[in-house]
N, C-alpha and C positions, 0 to 999 in steps of 0.2 A: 466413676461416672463422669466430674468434669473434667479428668482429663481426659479421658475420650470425647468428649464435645470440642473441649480447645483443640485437638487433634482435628476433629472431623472440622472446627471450623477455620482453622488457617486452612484444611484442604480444597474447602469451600471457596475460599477467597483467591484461591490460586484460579482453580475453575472461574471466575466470575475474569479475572484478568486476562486469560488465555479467549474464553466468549466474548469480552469487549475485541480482541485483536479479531475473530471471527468476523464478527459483527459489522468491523471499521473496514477488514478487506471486501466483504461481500457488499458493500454500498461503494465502496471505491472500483469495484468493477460492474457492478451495475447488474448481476445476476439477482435470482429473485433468491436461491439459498435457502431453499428447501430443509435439504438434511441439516445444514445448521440452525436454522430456526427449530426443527424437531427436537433437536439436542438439548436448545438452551433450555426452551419449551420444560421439558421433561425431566434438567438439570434443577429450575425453580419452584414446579409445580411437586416434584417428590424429593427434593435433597433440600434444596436451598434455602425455602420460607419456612418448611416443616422445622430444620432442625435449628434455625434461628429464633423462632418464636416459643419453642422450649427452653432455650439458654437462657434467652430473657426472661421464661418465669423463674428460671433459678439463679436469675441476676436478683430478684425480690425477698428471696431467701438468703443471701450470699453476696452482699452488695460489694466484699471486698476482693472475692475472686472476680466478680463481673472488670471491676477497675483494673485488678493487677492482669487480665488475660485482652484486657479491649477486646468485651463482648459488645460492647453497644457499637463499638466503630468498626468492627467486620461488619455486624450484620446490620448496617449503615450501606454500608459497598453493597452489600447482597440484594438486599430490599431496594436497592436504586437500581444497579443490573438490572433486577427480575424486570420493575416497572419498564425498562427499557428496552426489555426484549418479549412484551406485551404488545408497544408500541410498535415495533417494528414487524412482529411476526405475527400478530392476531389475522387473523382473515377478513377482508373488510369485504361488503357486501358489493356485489356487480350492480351498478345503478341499473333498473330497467328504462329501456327507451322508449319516449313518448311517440309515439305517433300522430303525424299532422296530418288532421282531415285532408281528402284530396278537394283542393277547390271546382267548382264546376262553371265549366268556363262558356265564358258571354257571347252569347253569338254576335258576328261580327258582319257585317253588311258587304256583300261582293263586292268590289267595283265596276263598271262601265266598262267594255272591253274599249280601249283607243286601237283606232285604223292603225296599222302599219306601215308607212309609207315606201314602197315599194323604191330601193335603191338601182341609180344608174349605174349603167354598166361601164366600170373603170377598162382603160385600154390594155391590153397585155401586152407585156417588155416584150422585145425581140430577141428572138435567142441568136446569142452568138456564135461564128461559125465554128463548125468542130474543127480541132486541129488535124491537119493531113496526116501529120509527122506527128509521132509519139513526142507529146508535149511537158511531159514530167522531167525536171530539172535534175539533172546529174550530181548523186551526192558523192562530194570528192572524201576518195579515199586516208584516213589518216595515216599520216608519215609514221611512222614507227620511232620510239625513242631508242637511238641506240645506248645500251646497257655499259654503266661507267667499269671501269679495269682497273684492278689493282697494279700498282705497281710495285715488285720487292723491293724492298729499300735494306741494304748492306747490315743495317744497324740494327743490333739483334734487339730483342724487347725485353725489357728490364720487369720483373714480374716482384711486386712488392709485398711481404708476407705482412700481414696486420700484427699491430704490438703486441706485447702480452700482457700490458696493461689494461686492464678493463673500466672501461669510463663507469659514471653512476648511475642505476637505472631512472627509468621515467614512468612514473605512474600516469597513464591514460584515462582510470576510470573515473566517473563524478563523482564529487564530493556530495554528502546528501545536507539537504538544504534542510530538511524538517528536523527539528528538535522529540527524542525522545517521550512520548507523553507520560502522563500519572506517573512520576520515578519517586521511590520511596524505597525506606530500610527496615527490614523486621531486627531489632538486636537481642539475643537473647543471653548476655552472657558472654562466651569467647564465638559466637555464632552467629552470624546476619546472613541474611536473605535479602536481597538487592533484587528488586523488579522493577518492572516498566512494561509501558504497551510500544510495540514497533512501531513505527511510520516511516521509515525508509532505510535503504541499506540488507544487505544481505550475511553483514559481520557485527558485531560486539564486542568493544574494549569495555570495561570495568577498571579503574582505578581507585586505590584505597591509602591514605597516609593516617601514621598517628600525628594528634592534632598540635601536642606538645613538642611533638618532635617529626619532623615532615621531612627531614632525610630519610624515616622508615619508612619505606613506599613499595609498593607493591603494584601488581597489575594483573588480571586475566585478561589475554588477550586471544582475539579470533576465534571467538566463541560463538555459537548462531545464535542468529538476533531472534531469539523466539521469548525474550522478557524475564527472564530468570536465572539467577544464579547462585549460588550455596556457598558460601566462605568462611572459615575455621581458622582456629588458634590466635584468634584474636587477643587473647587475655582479658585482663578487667580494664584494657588502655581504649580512652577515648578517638573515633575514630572520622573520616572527611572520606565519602563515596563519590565517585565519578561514573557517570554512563557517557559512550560515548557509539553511536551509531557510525556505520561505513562500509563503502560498496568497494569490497577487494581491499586494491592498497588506498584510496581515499576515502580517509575519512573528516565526520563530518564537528560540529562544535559539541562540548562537552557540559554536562548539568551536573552540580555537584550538591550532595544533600551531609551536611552535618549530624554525627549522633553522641550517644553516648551509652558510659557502661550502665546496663540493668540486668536486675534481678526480675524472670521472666520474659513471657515475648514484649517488645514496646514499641510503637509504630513512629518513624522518623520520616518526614517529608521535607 
């Protein structure tokens, strides 16, 4: 029974990180995000608070699995989500609008009509005589440019085949300016789980060295930047994680979270 809860609650916690990036792009484009709101909605009202607040009664019975599994600190993450996608997706009420009396307005007093003083009569211009002769000025016609010639020239044309040496390419795209947010390591043993929420960039590097010895280095590279990644055969060696965001071939600065070896999942930030 609790490891079906610590099952169901790392699956929880993944869920809760995938609805913050929801959440962070539907405010970053300024949609109202309906069907995501429905989702979290229905993710914390039947999965998330239900089966968090069970755990914890069997963190009261069992205060040492509650430790060694970080019940309290998932359903930490959970229970701040939820409240967060209360705030955001609740329905707030359409203020009704007041209506302003129409005022009733002051009568106002005519005035006096004044005389008009009747204007003399200005003299009219003379008109000038028509022309006899068609009077429209002659538009002179454009010369024509005459078209330049080639001339052959004896000397044949030297036609140059490009090297076979190939210069080094040039990356065009932007480097992303925004730092990966929330980046943390689950380590369970030879196993970590490496997330984060996106904020820019369309690729993910992951970089990993042991700590003793950091010639062992490793990388997942060009993976989509969707906050998650699964890595194995780690042994019982202490290990140094990197995330690194980037659009194509630039990319952007790297965070790196230190862990170590344990027995069960243990949360490294």
């Amino acid at each position: 029974m609790k490891k079906l809860i610590t099952f169901i609650l790392i699956t929880l916690f993944v869920g809760v990180l995938v609805g913050l990036t929801t959440l962070g792009r539907v405010n970053a484009n300024g949609d109202n995000g309906d069907d995501e709101c429905k989702e979290a909605l229905t993710f914390c009202r039947e999965e998330g608070i239900p089966v968090c607040d069970e755990a914890l009664a069997l963190c009261e019975e069992d205060p040492k699995w509650c430790e060694d599994e970080n019940i309290e600190e998932i359903c930490r993450e959970v229970y701040s989500f939820c409240e967060e996608v209360e705030d955001e997706c609740s329905i707030k009420p359409t203020p009704t609008p007041t209506i302003s009396p129409t005022p009733t307005p002051t009568p106002t007093a005519s005035p006096s009509a004044t005389p008009t003083p009747t204007p003399s009569e200005s003299p009219s211009p003379t008109p000038e005589p028509e022309c006899e002769v068609d009077c429209e000025e002659p538009t002179p016609s454009p010369t024509p440019t005459p078209e330049p010639t080639v001339t052959p020239s004896s000397t044949p044309v030297v036609v140059h085949e490009p090297s076979t040496e190939v210069g080094a390419p040039v990356c065009t795209s932007l480097q992303p300016v925004l730092l990966p947010a929330n980046p943390l390591v689950w380590r369970n043993g030879s196993m970590a789980i490496v997330q984060w929420v996106p904020t820019e960039g369309n690729l993910a590097h992951v970089y990993y060295f042991e700590n003793q010895n950091p010639d062992n280095a490793h990388a997942v590279r060009d993976t989509e930047n969707d906050g998650y990644v699964e890595i194995e055969e780690l042994g019982s060696l202490d290990w140094t994680f990197g995330i690194q965001q980037a659009n194509d071939c630039a990319g952007g600065e790297t965070v790196w979270i230190v862990d170590g070896d344990t027995e069960g999942w243990v949360l490294f930030r």
